[in-house]
N, C-alpha and C positions, 0 to 999 in steps of 0.2 A: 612341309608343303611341296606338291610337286612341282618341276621345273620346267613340265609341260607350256607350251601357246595355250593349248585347249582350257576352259573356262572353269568345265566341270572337274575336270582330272587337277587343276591348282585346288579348287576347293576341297579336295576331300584329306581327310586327315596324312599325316603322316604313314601310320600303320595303314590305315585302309587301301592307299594309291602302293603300299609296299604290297598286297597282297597281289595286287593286279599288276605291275612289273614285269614279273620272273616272264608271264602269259602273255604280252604283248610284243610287237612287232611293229614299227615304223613301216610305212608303205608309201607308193606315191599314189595317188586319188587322180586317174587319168578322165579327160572328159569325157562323159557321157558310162561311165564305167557303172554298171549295175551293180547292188549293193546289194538291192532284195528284191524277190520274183514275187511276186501277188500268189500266195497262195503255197506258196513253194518252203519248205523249212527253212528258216533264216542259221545259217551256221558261225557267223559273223558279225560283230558287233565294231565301228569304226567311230573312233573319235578326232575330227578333222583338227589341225594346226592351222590350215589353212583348204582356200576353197571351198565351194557350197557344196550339197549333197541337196538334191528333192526328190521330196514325198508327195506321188501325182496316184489320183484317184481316177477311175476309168471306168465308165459307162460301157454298156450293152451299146454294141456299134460302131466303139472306139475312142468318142466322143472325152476329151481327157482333161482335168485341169488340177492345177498345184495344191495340194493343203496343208503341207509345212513346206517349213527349209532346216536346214541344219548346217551350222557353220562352225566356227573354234568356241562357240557357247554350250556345245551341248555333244550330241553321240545320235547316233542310229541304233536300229533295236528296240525303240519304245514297248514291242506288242512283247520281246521277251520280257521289259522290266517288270511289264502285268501281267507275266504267267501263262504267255501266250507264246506257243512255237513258229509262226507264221503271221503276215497282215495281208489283207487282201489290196494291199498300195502297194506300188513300185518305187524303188528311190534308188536314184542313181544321182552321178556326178554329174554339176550342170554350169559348175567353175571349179576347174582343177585347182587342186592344192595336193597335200602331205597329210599324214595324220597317225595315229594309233590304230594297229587292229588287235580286236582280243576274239580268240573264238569262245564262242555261247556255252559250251560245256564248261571253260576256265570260270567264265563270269557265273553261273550259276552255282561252281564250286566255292567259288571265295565269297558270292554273296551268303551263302548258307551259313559264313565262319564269321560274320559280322552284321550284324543288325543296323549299326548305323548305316556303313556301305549301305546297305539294301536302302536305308530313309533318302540318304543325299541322290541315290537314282531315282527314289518315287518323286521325288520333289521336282526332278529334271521331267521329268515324265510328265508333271504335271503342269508344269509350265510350256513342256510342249501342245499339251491339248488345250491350253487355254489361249496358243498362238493360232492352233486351229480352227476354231470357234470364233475368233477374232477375224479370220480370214474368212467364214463362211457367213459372217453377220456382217464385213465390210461389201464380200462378194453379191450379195444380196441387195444391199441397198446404197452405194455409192458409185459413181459414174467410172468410165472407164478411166480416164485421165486422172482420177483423185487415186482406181486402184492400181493403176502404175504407177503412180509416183509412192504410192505406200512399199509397194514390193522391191521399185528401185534402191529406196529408203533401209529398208530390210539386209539386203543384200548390200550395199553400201555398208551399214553394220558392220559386217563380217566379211569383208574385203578388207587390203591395204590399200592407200590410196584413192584416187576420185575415179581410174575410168573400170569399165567394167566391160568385160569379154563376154556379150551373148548376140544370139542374132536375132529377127524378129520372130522366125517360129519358134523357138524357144520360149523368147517373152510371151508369142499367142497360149502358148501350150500352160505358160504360170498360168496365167489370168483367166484359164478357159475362155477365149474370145480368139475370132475370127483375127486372119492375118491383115487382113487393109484396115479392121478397127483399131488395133495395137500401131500401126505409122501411124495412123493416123493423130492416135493421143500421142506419140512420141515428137510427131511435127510439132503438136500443141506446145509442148512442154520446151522444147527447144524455141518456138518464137518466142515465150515468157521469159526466155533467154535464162530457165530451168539447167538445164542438160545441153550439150553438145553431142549430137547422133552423127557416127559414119558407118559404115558397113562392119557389122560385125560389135562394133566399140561404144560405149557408150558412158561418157564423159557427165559427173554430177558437177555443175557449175555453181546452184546456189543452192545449197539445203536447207537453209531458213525456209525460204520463198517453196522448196517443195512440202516441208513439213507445213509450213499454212496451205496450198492450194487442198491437203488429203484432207480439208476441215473436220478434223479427227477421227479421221478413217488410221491414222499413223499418231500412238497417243504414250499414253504410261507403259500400256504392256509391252508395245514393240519396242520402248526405249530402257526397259527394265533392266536386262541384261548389260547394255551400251550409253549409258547415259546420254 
């Protein structure tokens, strides 16, 4: 097993994490550091130890919002795991951490040399689009307060500790919504005496009391990874 933080690289066999080794590189995941261009060949695949990575979707006009994350649970590169050279998403660093980089040519070489490898990425793969779907069926039909607390919740996950380095454009930008709608739920959430918010920080105070307000907007799949 390997002796990785990351989630997915402990899971994978012995031999399997031996083939991907000799090909990686520890890096540091600095904020805001772009991972993948919309559209652009992905030459890089990053498995975080720490710090989030997001996956933000963009409209004609600019118009932008989040539809994953990726943390020490998983890896970046989902459109390589499906045979895909490029995504038309951006994902960059959005809480710095550390992590693994493998470049796409290694990973395609060692996936080719084992079968399993290749199932325990489809699996990641697939549990990442099932976090998407989750996100675009919360996004859809649950209040704004319920989906920040779900995304706070999220990232909470895949943090150490309770407070969390973003600002409010950031959070507008997760949640596709407007900057005075994001205080606003962030106020809410703080006088439930939820969160403690200062500039920039953002302090999880009672996570019980947020996982009940998301009334199951934040359920089994977000907690699958994390118990």
């Amino acid at each position: 097993m390997s002796q990785s933080r990351n989630h997915l690289l402990k899971a994978l066999s012995p031999e399997d994490f031996a083939l991907l080794l000799p090909s990686m590189h520890h890096v540091q995941l600095d904020l805001k550091a772009q991972l993948e261009v919309p559209y652009q060949p992905i030459e890089h695949v990053y498995f975080p130890e720490a710090g989030i990575a997001s996956v933000v979707a963009t409209m004609t006009g600019g118009r932008q919002s989040e539809v994953g994350i990726i943390g020490y649970d998983g890896m970046t590169g989902v459109a390589i795991i499906l045979g895909q050279d490029s995504s038309p998403n951006e994902t960059y660093i959005q809480v710095a951490g550390n992590g693994w980089c493998l470049p796409v040519e290694n990973l395609r070489s060692e996936v080719a040399k084992s079968q399993s490898l290749g199932a325990s990425l489809l699996a990641y793969a697939h549990a990442f689009l099932v976090q998407s779907s989750r996100t675009a069926l919360v996004n859809g039909h649950s209040k704004i307060e319920e989906r920040l607390a779900r995304w706070l919740l999220m990232v909470h996950d895949r943090t150490e500790g309770n407070k969390i380095h973003l600002t409010h454009e950031f959070l507008a930008t997760m949640l596709g919504s407007r900057r005075p709608g994001v205080t606003t739920a962030l106020q809410m959430l703080e006088y439930r005496g939820l969160v403690h918010a200062r500039r920039g920080e953002i302090t999880i105070v009672d996570r019980a009391g947020m996982i009940k307000l998301t009334h199951g907007a934040y359920g089994d799949e977000e907690q699958r990874h994390f118990g």
